[in-house]
N, C-alpha and C positions, 0 to 999 in steps of 0.2 A: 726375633720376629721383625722388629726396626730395619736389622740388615739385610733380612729377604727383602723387606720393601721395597728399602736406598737399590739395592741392587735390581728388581725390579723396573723401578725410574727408570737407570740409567740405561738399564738394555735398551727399553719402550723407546727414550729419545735418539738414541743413539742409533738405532733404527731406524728411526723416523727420519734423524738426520744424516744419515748413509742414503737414503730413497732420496731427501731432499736434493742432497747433493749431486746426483746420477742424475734428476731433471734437470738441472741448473746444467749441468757440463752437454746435457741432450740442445737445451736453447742455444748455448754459445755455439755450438758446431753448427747451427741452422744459420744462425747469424752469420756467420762466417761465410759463406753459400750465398748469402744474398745481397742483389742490388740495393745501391742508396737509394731506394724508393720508400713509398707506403706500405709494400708486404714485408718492411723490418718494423712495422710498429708492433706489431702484436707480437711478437717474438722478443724486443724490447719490454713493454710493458710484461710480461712474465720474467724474467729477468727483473727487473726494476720491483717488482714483489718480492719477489725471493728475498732482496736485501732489504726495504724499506723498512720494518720493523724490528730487523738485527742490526742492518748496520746500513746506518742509513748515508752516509760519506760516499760506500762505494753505491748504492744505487742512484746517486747523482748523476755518473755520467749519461746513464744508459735512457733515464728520461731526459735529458735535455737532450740526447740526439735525437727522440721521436717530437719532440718540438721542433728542432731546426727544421726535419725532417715533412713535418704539419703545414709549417712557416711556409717552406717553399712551395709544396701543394695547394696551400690556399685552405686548405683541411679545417675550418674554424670550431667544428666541435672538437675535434681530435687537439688542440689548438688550448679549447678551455680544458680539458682532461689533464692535458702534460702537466699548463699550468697550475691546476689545484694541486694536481699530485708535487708539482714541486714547492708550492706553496708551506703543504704540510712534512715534507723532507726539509725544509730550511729550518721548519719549527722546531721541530727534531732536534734538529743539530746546535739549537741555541739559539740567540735572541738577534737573528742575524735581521738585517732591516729588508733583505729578498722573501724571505714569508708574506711580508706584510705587501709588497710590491704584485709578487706572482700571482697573489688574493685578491689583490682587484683588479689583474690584468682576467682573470678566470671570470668574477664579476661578471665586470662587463662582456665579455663574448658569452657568457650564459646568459646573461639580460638581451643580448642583441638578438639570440636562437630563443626567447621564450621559453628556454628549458627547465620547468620548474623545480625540478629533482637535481639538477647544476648549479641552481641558485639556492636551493635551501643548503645544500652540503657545502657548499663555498662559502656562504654566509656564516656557519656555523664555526668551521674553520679560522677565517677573519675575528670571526668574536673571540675564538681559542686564545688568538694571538694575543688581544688586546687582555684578554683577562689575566693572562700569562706577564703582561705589563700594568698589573693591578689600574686598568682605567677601567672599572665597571661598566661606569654608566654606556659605554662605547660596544662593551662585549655584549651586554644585553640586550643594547638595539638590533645588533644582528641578528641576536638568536631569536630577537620575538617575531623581526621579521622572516626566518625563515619560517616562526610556527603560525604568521598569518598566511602565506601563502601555502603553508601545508593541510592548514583547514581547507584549500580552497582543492586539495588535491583528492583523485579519488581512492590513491594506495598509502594507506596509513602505518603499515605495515613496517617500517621505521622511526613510527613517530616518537618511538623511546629513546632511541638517540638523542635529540634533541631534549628532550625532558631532562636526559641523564648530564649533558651539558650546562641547560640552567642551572639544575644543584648544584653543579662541579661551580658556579660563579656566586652564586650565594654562599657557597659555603666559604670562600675565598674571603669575600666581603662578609663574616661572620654574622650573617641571616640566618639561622641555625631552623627556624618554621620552616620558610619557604624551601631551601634545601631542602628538608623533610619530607616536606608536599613532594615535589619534583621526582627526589628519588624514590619515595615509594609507590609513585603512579608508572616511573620506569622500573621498578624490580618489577611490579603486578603484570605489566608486558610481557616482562621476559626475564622469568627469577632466575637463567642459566647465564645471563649476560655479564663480564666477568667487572666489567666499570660500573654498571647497575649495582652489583656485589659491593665492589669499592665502599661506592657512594654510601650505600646503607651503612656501610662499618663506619665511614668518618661521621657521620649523621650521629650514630647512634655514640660516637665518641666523645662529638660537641655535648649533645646534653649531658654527658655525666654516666651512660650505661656501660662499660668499659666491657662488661661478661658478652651482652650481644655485640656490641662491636669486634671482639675479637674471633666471635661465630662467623661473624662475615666474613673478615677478615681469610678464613681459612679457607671456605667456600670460594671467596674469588682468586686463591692460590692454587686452590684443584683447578678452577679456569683458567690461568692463564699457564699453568706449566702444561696442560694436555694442548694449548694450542702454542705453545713455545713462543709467548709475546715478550719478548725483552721488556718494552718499557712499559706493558704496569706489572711485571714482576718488579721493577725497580720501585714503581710507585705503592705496593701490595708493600715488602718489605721494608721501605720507611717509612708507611705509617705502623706499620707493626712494630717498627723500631722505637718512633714516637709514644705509641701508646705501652712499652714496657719500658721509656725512658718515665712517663709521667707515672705508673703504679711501681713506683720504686723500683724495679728491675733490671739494675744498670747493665748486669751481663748480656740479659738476654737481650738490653736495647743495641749492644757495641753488637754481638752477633749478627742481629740481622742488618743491621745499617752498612754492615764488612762484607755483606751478602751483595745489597743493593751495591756500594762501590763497585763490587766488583764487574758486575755483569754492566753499571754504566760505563768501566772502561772499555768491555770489551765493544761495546756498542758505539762507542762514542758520542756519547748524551750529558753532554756540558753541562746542561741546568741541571741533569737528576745529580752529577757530582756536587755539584753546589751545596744545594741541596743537604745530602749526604753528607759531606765534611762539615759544612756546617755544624750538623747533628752531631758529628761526632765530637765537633771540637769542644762543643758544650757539654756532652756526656764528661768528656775525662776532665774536662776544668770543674765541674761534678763534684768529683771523687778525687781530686787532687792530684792527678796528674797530669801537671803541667807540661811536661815535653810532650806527650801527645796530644796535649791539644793544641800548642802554637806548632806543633805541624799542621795538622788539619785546618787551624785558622788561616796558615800562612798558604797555602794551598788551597783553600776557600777564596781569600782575597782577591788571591791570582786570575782562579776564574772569573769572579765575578765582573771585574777589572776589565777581562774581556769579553763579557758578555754585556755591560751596560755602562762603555766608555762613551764622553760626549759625542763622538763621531757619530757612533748609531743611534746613540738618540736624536741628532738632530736630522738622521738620514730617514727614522721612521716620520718626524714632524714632516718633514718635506711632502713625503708620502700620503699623510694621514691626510696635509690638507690639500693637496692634487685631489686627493678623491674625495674631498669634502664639494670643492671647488663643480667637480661633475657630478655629484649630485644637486648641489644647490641648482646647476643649469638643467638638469633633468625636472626639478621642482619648480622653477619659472616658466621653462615648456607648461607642466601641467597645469601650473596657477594660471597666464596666459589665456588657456582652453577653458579654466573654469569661469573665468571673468568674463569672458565671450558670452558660454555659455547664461550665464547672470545676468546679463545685458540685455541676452534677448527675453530671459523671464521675464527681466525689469518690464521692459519692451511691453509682452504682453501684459503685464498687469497693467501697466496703466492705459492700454486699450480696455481689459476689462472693467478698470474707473470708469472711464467713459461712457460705458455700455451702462452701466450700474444708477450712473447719476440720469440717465436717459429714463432709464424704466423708472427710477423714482419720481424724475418729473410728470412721466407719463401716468404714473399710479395717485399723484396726488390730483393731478387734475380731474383723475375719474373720482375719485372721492369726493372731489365740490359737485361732480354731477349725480352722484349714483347715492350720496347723504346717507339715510336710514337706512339702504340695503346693504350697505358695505360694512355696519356696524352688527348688524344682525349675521353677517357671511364671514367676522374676521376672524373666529376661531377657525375657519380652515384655511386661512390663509396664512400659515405662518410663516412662509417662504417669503412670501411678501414684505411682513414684519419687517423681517431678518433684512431686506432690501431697503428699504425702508430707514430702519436705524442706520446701516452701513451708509446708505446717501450721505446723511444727516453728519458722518465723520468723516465724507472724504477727505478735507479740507485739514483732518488732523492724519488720515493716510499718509495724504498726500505729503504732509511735512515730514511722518517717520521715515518715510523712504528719501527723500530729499537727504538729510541728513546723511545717512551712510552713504549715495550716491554723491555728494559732496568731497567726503573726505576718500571714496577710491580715488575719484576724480586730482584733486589736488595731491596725496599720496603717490598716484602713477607720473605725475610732473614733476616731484622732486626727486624722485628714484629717478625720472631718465636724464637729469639734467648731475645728480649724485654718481650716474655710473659715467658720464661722461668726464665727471672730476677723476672717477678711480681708475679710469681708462690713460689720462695726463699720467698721474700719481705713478700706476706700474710702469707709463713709457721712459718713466721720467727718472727709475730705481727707486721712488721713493714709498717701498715697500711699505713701511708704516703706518701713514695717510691713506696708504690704498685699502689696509686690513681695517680701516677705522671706518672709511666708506665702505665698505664690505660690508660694517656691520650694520650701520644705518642703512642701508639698500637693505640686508635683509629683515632688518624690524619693520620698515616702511611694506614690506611685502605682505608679511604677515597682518598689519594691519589691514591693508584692502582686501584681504583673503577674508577676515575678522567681521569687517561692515559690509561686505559681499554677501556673505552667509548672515549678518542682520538683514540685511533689505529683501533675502531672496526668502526667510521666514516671514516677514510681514506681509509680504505676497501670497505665501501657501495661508499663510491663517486669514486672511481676508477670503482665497475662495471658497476654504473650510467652510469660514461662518456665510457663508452666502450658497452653499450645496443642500440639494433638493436631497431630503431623505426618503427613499422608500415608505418609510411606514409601516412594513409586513413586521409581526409581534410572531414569536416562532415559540413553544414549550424550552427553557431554558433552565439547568442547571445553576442557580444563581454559587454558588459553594465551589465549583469546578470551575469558574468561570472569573473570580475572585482572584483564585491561587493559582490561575494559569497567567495571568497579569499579575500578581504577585512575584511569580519568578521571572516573570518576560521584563519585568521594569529593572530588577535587579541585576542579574546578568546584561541586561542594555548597557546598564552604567557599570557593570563592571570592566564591560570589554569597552570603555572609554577609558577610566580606572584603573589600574589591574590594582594601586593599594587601596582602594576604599573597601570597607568591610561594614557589616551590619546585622545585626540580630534577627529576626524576620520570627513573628508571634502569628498563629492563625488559632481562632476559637470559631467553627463554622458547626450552626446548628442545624443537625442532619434531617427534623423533622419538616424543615421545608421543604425538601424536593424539587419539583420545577413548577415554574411559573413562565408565565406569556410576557416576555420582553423581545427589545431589538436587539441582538445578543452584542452585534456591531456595535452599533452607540452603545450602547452602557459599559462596552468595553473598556470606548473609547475616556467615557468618565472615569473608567477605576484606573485606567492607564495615564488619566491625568493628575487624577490626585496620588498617584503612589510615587508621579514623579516629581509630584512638590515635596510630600513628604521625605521623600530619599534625599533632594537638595536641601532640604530644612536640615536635616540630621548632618549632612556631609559639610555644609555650614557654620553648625554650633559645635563639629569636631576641630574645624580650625583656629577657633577661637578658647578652645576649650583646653585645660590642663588635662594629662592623661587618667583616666578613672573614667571617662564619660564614654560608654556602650551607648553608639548610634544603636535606635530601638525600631521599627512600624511592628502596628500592629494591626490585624484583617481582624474584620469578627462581623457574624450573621444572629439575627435573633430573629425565632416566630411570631407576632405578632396577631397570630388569628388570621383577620382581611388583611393586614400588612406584612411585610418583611423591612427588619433593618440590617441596613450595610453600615461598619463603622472601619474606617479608615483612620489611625491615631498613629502621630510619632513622637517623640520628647526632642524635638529639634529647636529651632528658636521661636518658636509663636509668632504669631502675626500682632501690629499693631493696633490697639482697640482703635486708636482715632481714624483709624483705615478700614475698620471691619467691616462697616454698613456699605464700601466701594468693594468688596474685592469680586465680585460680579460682574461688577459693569464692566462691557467689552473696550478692552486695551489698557486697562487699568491695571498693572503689575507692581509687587512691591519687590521683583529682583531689581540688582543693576541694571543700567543702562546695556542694551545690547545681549541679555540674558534671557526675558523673557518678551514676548508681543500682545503679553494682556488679553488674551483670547481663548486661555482654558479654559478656565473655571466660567467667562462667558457661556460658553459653547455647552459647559457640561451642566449649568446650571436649565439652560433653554429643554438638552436633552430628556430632563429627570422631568419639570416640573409641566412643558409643554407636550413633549414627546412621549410621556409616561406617567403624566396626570400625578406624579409621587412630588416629595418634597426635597430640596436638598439643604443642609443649616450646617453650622460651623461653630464651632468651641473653641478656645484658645487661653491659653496664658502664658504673656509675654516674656519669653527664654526658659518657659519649662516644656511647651510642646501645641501639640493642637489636631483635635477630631473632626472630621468631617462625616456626620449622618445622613445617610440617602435612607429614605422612605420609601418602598414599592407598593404599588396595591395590589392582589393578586390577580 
C-alpha cells in the first residue's frame, strides 16, 4: 500500500512538473519575440515565479532585467514590485546584505505611491530579514507597523500572514505565549495555510506537546508537497528532524535532516544547509560518530563563514543606519507639523485665558451688584462656578503651560545649534562626534515632542473643565455602560502597551435596570477612574517582584432609591496625607508631566452637581484603592 502511494507522489509531481516545464519553455519563446520594453515585464515576472521558490539563483536575472527595464520607464510602482521581489530572492539565497538594501529601496517607493498593501508586505519582509539576523526588536517594529496600517485597511483578507510572521519572531526569541497567541489566530484564518501548519507544530513543540506537534507537522507536509514549495519542505523536515532528534529517535532524526540537505542543495538555500549540517553534525557526535560529524561541522563552518563574515555585517550596518538616518528625517518633518500645530493650540488657549479672566471679572462685579439674587440663582449657575474657580487659577495655568513652552523653546535652540556641530563633525569625517550629536539631537527631539503633548493636555482639560454641559438625563443602562468603558479603557492602553496585562473582575447587579443619567458624562467619570486605576496597577507592577496580578474590579449594587458603582484595583493606594486634595482641580499625585489634575475634578463636579449623587474614595497605601459613586434613581 506505501508503494502505491510513493508511486502515486511521484506520477502527481512529475506531472505537474512536465506542465510546469512546457509554461516555462511557452514564456522564454515570447521573451525572445520581444522588445526591450515594458511588454517584457509580465512575461518576466512569470518566469521569475516559476524559479523564485525552487531555485531562486536562476530567477535573479530575469527580475532585475524588469527593474532595469522599470528604471528606464520611470515605471515606479513596477519599480517597488521588482524591488521587494528581489528583496525576498536575496533572502533566499542567504544572508546576503542586498535583501536588506532592495527592502528599503521597495520601502520607500511604496511609502512615496501611498500603497498600503506595498508597504505592509515589504515591511514584513524587512522584518523577515532582521529576525533572520536574530535583532528582534528591529523585526517586530516592522511587523507591527505593517498590522497598524493594516487595521487601517479595508481587505483583511491576509491579515494571517502577518500574524503567521509575529509567531515566526517570538518563537525565535523563545516567547513561547505570544507565539501561541499569533499562531493560533492565523491557523483559525486559514487552518489549510502550510506556514500556519508549521507555526502550530513548533508552538505546540516549545511547550512540551511533542504528539500534536508532530500532527502538524504532517498536515503542513501534505501542504507544501501538493504545492511543490522547496523551502518550507526544507524547513517542515528539520524540524521534524529536530523533534525526532529530541524524543530520542536518532534514525529517523539523520533521515529527514538527509531529506531536507538534500532538496536545500538542489535549491540552493545557504541558510537551510547551515542549518541542516549543523543538525546533523550534532545527531552523529550523539551517537558517536565522529567522522560524520566533523564532516558536517566542517561544512557547517564553511557556510556559515560565508554567510555572516565581517564584510556583510558591516555592509548591513551601513544600510540599517541609512535607513534609520531617513526615517528619523521623515519623523522631524512630522514632529515640525506637530509643533506648529501645538503652537497654534497654545496660541488659542491663551486667547481663551483671556477671555475666561474677562467673564470672571465681569461675573464678579455683577455679584457686588446683584447680592442676594445671585445667591438664591447659584445653583443653576454652575457653568459660571466652574468660570469662576478656573479665573481664580489662571495664574497657576498660566505657569503649567509656561513650563513646557519653556523647555520646547530652549530644547529647539540646542538641537539647531547640536545639528550644526554634527553637520562640522560629518564634513569634517569625524563620524564619531557626529553619531553622539545624533544622539543628543534625537533625545532633545523627543523631549519637546514630550512637553508639546504636556502643555497641549493642559489646554484640552482647561476647556473641558470650563464646557457647558447639556443637562438632558436620558433612561440609561448603568451595567452595559460600566463594562463598555471597562473594555474601552483597557484595550486604549493596550494598544499603547501591547505587554501590559490585567485581570478585569465585573459583579453588575441585574436588578437595577436603567435609570435617568447623562450617559456621556458619567461615562466620562468611569472612563476616568478606570484609567487611574489601570495606571495604579501598571505602576505597582514595575516595582513589584513577579507573583503580583494587576487586578480592577467593576461592581453595581441596588440600593432601593440608590444605585452603587464601585471601581477597585490593588495598585498602589493613594497617599492618606493627600486624600482630602485629590478633588481639587489640577491637583495630581502622577509625575510631573503625567497627569493635569483635572479628572477626578471634572468627575467629582459630574456625580455630585450634575447628578445630585455622591462620589467617596477608599484606599490603603500600596495594597490598592475604591472609588464609590452614589446614584439616585
Amino acid at each position: 500500500m506505501k508503494l502505491l502511494i510513493t508511486v502515486f507522489f511521484a506520477l502527481t509531481i512529475s506531472i505537474r512538473l512536465s506542465a510546469a516545464t512546457e509554461k516555462l519553455d511557452n514564456y522564454k519563446r515570447q521573451l525572445s519575440v520581444l522588445k526591450k520594453d515594458t511588454t517584457r515585464i509580465p512575461v518576466l515576472f512569470k518566469i521569475f515565479d516559476h524559479y523564485r521558490y525552487r531555485y531562486p539563483d536562476s530567477a535573479l536575472p530575469y527580475i532585475s532585467e524588469a527593474l532595469d527595464i522599470a528604471e528606464r520607464f520611470e515605471d515606479e510602482h513596477t519599480m517597488a514590485l521588482c524591488s521587494l521581489f528581489l528583496s525576498e530572492t536575496f533572502s533566499m539565497l542567504g544572508n546576503d546584505p542586498q535583501a536588506l538594501n532592495y527592502g528599503f529601496k521597495a520601502l520607500t517607493l511604496f511609502e512615496k505611491q501611498k500603497d498600503t498593501m506595498g508597504i505592509c508586505n515589504t515591511s514584513t519582509s524587512i522584518g523577515n530579514f532582521y529576525s533572520a539576523q536574530r535583532d528582534f526588536k528591529k523585526s517586530l517594529f516592522y511587523y507591527h507597523k505593517a498590522l497598524k496600517l493594516l487595521d487601517l485597511y479595508s481587505d483583511k483578507s491576509t491579515i494571517h500572514y502577518f500574524w503567521g510572521g509575529i509567531s515566526g519572531i517570538y518563537l525565535q526569541n523563545n516567547q513561547v505565549d505570544s507565539a501561541m497567541y499569533y499562531a493560533v489566530k492565523a491557523y483559525k484564518k486559514d487552518p489549510a495555510w502550510g506556514y500556519g501548519l508549521r507555526l502550530m507544530a513548533l508552538a505546540y513543540e516549545r511547550i512540551g506537546n511533542n504528539s500534536e506537534s508532530f500532527v502538524f507537522y504532517r498536515k503542513a507536509l501534505k501542504s507544501a508537497r501538493n504545492l511543490n514549495l522547496l523551502p518550507d519542505l526544507v524547513d517542515i523536515y528539520s524540524g521534524m528532524a529536530k523533534l525526532h532528534q529530541k524524543t530520542g529517535r536518532a534514525d529517523s532524526a539523520i533521515y529527514y535532516a538527509n531529506k531536507a540537505l538534500s532538496i536545500t542543495r538542489e535549491g540552493s538555500y545557504p541558510s537551510g544547509i547551515l542549518e541542516v549540517t549543523t543538525m546533523l553534525a550534532s545527531i552523529y557526535e550523539l551517537n558517536d560518530q565522529q567522522d560524520s560529524a566533523l564532516k558536517y561541522l566542517k561544512l557547517s563552518l564553511k557556510i556559515k563563514d560565508e554567510l555572516y563574515n565581517s564584510e556583510k555585517v558591516r555592509a548591513f550596518q551601513n544600510i540599517s543606519f541609512n535607513e534609520e538616518l531617513r526615517q528619523e528625517d521623515l519623523a522631524k518633518a512630522k514632529i515640525k507639523s506637530r509643533n506648529r500645530l501645538i503652537l497654534y493650540l497654545l496660541s488659542g488657549g491663551f486667547g481663551v485665558l483671556v477671555i475666561i479672566s474677562l467673564i470672571v471679572y465681569k461675573n464678579r462685579r455683577q455679584k457686588e451688584k446683584v447680592g442676594k439674587e445671585l445667591e438664591m440663582t447659584q445653583t443653576q449657575l454652575i457653568q459660571s462656578e466652574k468660570m469662576a474657580s478656573l479665573g481664580e487659577l489662571t495664574a497657576g495655568i498660566a505657569h503649567e503651560i509656561q513650563n513646557p513652552l519653556n523647555f520646547v523653546t530652549n530644547f529647539s535652540e540646542v538641537s539647531g545649534e547640536l545639528l550644526d556641530d554634527m553637520k562640522i563633525a560629518y564634513e569634517s569625517g569625524n563620524n564619531e562626534e557626529g553619531k553622539l550629536l545624533y544622539s543628543e539631537i534625537t533625545e532633545n527631539l523627543k523631549r519637546i515632542n514630550h512637553h508639546g503633548k504636556r502643555a497641549d493636555a493642559i489646554v484640552k482639560g482647561m476647556l473641558y473643565h470650563s464646557r457647558t454641559s447639556s443637562g438632558i438625563k436620558e433612561p440609561t443602562n448603568i451595567n452595559a455602560l460600566a463594562d463598555e468603558y471597562l473594555r474601552l479603557t483597557y484595550h486604549g492602553l493596550r494598544a499603547r502597551d501591547k505587554t501590559f496585562n490585567a485581570v478585569m473582575k465585573s459583579d453588575y447587579d441585574q436588578s437595577i435596570g436603567s435609570i435617568n443619567v447623562m450617559p456621556q458624562e458619567l461615562g466620562r467619570v468611569i472612563l476616568n477612574l478606570l484609567s487611574n486605576a489601570f495606571y495604579a496597577v501598571n505602576e505597582k507592577k514595575k516595582i513589584t517582584a513577579n507573583g503580583y496580578v494587576p487586578t480592577i474590579s467593576v461592581s453595581t449594587r441596588n440600593l432601593g432609591k440608590n444605585i452603587e458603582l464601585r471601581i477597585s484595583d490593588n495598585g498602589i493606594g493613594i497617599p492618606q496625607k493627600v486624600l482630602d486634595k485629590i478633588f481639587q482641580p489640577f491637583f495630581t499625585t502622577k509625575p510631573t508631566g503625567e497627569g493635569t489634575g483635572l479628572g477626578l475634578s471634572l468627575s467629582y463636579d459630574i456625580i455630585t452637581k450634575g447628578h445630585g449623587g455622591k462620589l467617596s474614595v477608599e484606599t490603603n497605601e500600596g495594597e490598592g484603592t475604591r472609588f464609590i459613586i452614589i446614584l439616585p434613581r
